[in-house]
N, C-alpha and C positions, 0 to 999 in steps of 0.2 A: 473437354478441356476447360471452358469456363469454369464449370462447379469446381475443377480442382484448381482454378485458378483464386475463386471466391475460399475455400478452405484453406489454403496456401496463407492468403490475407488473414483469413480468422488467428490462425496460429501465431504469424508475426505482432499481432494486434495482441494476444495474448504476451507474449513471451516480451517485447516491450513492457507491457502494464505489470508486468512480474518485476524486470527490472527498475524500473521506475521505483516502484514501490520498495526494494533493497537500499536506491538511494537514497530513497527521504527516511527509510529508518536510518540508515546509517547519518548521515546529514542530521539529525537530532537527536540522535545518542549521543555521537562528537559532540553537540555542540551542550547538550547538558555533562556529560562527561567535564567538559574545560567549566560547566557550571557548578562542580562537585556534586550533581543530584545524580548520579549513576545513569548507566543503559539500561532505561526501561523502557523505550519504542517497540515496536512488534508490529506484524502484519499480520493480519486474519486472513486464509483463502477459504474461501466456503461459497456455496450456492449463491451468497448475494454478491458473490466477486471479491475483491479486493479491497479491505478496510484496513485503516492505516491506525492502531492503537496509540494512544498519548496518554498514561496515566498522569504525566505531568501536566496538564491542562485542565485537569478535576474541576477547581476552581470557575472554570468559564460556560459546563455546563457538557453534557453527553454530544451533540453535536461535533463538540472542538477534539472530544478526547477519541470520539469515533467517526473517522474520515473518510466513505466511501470516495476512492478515486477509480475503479473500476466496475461496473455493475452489470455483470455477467456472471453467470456460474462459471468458475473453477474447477 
């Protein structure tokens, strides 16, 4: 029961970090949308987990435009 207890949490912990990551795209589209620059936000899922794409932060360097907030394989 434990290990299906520990799996159980993996999943939640996934399926959160999915979420999460839906709001902050959306939460920066809106908020460039109301800044006339279009939805360009996006989330990457892939082997190094969940990166949060900004091409509108170009300017500030690959760090700001590429946001691990999850780092786990997907």
């Amino acid at each position: 029961m434990i290990g299906g207890s520990r799996r159980h949490a993996e999943e939640a912990r996934i399926t959160c970090a999915i979420v999460d990551a839906a709001a902050r795209v959306r939460d920066l589209n809106f908020k460039y949308m109301q800044e006339g620059k279009g939805a360009t936000v996006t989330a990457r899922f892939d082997q190094d987990g969940i990166t949060i794409c900004d091409p509108n932060r170009a300017s500030e360097g690959a760090d700001k435009v590429f946001q691990c907030i999850y780092d786990k394989a997907i």
